[in-house]
N, C-alpha and C positions, 0 to 999 in steps of 0.2 A: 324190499321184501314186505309183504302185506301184514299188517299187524296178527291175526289169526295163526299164520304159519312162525312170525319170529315169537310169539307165545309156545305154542310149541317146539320150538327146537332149543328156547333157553330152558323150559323145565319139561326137557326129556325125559329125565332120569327120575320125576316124581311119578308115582303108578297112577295116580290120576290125570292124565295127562299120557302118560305111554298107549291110550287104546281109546282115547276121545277122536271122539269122529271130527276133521277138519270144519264140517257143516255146524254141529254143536257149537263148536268153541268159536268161529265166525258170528253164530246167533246170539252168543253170550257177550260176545264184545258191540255188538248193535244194542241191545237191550244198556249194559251197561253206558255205551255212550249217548242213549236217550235218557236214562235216571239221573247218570251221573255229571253230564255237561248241559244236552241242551234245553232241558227242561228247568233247572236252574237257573241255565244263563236267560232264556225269555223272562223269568221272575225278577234277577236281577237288573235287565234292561229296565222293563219296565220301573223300575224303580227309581233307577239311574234318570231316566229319560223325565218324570215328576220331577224331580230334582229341576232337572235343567231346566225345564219348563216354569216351574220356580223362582229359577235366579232372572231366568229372562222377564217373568212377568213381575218383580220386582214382590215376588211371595215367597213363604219356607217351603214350604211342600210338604209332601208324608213327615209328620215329624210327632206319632204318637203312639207307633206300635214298634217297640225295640227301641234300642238308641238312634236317632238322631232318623226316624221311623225305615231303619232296615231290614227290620221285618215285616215290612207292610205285605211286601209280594206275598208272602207264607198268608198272612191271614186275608189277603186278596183270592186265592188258592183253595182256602179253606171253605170260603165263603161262598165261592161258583160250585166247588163242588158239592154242597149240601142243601143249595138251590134246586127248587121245583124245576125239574126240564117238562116245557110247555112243549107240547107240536097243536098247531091252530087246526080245527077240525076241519075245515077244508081243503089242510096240503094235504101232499099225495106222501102220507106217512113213509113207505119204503125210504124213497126218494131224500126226503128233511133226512131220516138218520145217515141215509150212504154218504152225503154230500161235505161231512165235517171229516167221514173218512176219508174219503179220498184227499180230501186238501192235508190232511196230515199224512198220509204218508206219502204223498209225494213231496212234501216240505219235510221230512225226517228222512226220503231214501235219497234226497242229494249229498247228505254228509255220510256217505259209505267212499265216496270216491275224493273228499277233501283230505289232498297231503299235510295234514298237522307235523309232519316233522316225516324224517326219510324213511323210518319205521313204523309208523304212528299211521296207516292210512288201511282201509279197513279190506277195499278190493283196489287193485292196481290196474283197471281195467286201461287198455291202448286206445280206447276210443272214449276218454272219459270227458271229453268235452261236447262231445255230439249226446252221449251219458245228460250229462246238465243239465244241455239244453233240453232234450226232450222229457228230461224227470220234474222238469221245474214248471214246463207247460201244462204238466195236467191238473197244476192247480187252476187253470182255465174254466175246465169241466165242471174241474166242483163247485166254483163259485156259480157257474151255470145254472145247476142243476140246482143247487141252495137257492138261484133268485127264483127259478121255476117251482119248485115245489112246495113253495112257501105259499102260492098263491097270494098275492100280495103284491100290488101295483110297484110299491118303490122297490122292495126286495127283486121283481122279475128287473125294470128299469137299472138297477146294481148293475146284475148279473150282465145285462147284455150292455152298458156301459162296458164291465170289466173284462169281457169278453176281447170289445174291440181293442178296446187301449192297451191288453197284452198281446196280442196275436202283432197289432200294429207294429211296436216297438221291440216284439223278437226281433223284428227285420234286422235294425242297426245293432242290435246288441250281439247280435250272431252274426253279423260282416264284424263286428268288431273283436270278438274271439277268434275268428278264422284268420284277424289280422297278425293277432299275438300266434297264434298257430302257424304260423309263415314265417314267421320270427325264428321260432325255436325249431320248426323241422320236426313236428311229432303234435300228437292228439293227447298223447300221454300227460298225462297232469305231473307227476312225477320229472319227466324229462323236462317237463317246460324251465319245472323252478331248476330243474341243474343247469339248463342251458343261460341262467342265468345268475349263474354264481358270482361271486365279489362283486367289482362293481358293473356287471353286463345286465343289470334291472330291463325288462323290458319297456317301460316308458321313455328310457331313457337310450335306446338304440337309434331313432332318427324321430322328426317333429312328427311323422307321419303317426306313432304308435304313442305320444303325446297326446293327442286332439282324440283318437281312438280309444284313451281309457277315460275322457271325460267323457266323451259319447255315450262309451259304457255305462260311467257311472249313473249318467242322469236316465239312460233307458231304463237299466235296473231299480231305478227308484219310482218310475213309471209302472216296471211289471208287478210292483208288491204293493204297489199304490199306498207309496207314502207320499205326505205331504210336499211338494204344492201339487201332485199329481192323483190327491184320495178323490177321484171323482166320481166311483162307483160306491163309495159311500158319504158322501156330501152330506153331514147332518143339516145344512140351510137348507136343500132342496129335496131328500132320498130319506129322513128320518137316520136309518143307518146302514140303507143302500140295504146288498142281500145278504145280511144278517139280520135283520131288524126281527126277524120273528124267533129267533133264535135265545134260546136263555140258558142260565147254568153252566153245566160242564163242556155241553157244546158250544155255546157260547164263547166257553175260555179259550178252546180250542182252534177258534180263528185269531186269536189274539198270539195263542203260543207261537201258529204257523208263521204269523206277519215276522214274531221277532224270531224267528229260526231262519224265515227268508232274507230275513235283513244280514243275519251272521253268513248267509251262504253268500249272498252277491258280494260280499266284501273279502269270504275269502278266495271266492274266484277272480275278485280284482288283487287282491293280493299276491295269488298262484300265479297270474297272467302276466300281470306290469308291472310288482312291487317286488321281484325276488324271491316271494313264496318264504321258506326259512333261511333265506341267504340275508345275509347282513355285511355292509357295502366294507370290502378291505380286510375282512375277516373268514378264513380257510378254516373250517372246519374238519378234513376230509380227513385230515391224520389222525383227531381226536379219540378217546374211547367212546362208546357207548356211552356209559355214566354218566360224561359229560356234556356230549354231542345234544342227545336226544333233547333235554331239559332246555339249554338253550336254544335248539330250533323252536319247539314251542312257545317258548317266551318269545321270540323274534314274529314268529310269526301272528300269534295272538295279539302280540305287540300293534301290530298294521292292522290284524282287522277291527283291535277297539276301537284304533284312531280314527277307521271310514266309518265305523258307527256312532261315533260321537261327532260325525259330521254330519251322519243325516238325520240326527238330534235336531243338532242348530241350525239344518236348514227347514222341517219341520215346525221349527216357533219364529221362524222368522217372515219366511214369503208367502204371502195368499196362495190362495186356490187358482188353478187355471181354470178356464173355462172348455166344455168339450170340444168348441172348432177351435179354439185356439192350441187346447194339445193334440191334435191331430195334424195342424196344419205345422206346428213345432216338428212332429217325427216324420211326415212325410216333404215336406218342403226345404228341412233341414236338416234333421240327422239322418236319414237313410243316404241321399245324395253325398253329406262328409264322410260316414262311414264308408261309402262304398268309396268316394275318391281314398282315402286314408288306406283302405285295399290295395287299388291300384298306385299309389303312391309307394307303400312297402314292398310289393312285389319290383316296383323298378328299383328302388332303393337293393336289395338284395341281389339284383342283377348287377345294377353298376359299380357297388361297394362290393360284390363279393360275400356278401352276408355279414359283414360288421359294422358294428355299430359304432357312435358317434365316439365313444369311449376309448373304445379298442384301436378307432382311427386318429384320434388326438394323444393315445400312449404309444403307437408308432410314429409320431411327428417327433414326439419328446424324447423317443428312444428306446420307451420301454418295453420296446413288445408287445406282440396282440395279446 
């Protein structure tokens, strides 16, 4: 049940709430999960992410505003927002302001369809991975349109960088959802993570959906152009790619986006191959509410800090690719594994029957599928 309707039907019986319009209390709980999660949580990465940067380069990091400087983010915050926003008098004004909207709210309307827990999910749409996919591509556009309106040689060079290397690497990253969606028999974000309760994780159904969510992982670090993959903004060659003319609260606001995209690929990797809020051996289904709810979140949250404290440390570790060298990576290599890993699961489901390595080594053992 989609968190908007189970709000409603637990406090029926309050009079605010007996004559609130379904569309209100859905807008209330969007707004709230933008103040109240992921807007924090970019402040908090970022902070997290100095740190590591930090320990790797053998430095403290933030370590002057708050204790042990964790309030940096806040006065980080403070500080874009009360920033002169410049637009350079030769972009195409309109243009500069639309292009920081667009990339937010397309990086804020993929977390309406993230199951945080079996109640916890904002709309329950049946096609919410084709959803994703197409809510996540149009930060495409906007990066576009930021390098274009900028007028400004490294800023357009960004944009149409950034252009190809996402459009490029949707390829495999979406053979590689379709793979998990072959798996579980359904579009549903929702049904995926049931079809993968106790220990039935999707990575771990046959090798083919193994090699499939590395795929994924390293495409999706390509689409939000993190490190070794920021090559639409390359400060050695691009100043800072198509942002560079960008200041203040606009400014922030390609920064919020990166770390909101970053929590979304991790918890589509999560919902897809890690179980979603299943945890390996442990039946929830009996549970109350009370308690059910609290720990799906914590499981699930669980997985996504871990992929993002992974693409931390790969971040401070490996250089920059080069642009034919990442191109000749997605199209030479992962488009060709993903689609084999396709065709690999679809025969794997024919001649197993649809189960997985698990299910088939607890029937060897006796246990049942």
């Amino acid at each position: 049940m989609p968190l908007p309707e189970l709000l409603k039907e637990l406090f029926s019986t309050w009079p605010l709430f007996q004559h609130m319009p379904l569309w209100f209390l859905s807008l209330g709980c969007i707004l709230g999960l933008l103040f109240l999660f992921v807007f924090p949580f970019a402040g908090v990465a970022v902070y997290v992410e100095r740190k590591i940067a930090g320990d790797i380069q053998a430095r403290i990091g933030p370590n002057v505003v708050g204790p042990y400087g964790t309030l940096q983010w806040i006065a980080d915050a403070i500080k874009l927002l009360f920033k002169e926003d410049i637009i350079p008098k030769e972009a195409d004004k309109k243009l500069f302001i639309l292009a920081p909207a667009v990339i937010f709210m397309s990086g804020s309307a993929a977390f309406a369809v993230i199951p945080f827990a079996e109640h916890l999910v904002l709309t329950n749409l049946n096609i919410g991975v084709f959803y994703l996919i197409a809510i996540t591509s149009i930060v495409t556009m906007g990066i576009i349109v930021a390098g274009w309106a900028s007028n400004n040689k490294w800023s357009l060079l960004g944009g149409l960088r950034s252009a190809a290397q996402i459009i490029s690497f949707e390829i495999p990253v979406a053979l590689c959802l379709m793979t998990a969606c072959l798996v579980a028999g359904s579009l549903n974000l929702s049904e995926i993570i049931d079809a993968q309760a106790t220990f039935r994780w999707g990575i771990l159904h046959n090798p083919f959906m193994l090699i499939a969510a590395f795929i994924y992982y390293i495409g999706a670090l390509a689409e939000v152009n993190r490190t070794p993959f920021d090559i639409p903004e390359a400060e050695s060659e691009l100043v800072s790619g198509y942002n560079t003319e960008y200041s203040g609260m606009r400014f922030a606001i390609f920064f919020l986006v990166e770390y909101a995209e970053c929590f979304v690929i991790s918890a589509i990797a999560t919902t897809l191959f890690l179980g979603g809020w299943h945890f390996p051996f442990l039946d929830l289904s009996t549970a109350s509410l009370a308690l059910k709810m609290p720990l799906q979140i914590i499981f699930f949250m669980t997985k996504c800090i871990i992929l993002i404290l992974i693409m931390m440390w790969i971040r401070w570790t490996l250089p920059r690719y080069r642009v034919d060298q990442l191109m000749k990576l997605c199209w030479e290599v992962l488009v060709p594994f993903s689609f084999a890993c396709f065709l690999g699961t679809a025969a794997w489901m024919v001649i197993f029957g649809g189960k997985g390595i698990p299910e088939l080594i607890a029937g060897l053992l006796g246990f049942g599928s």
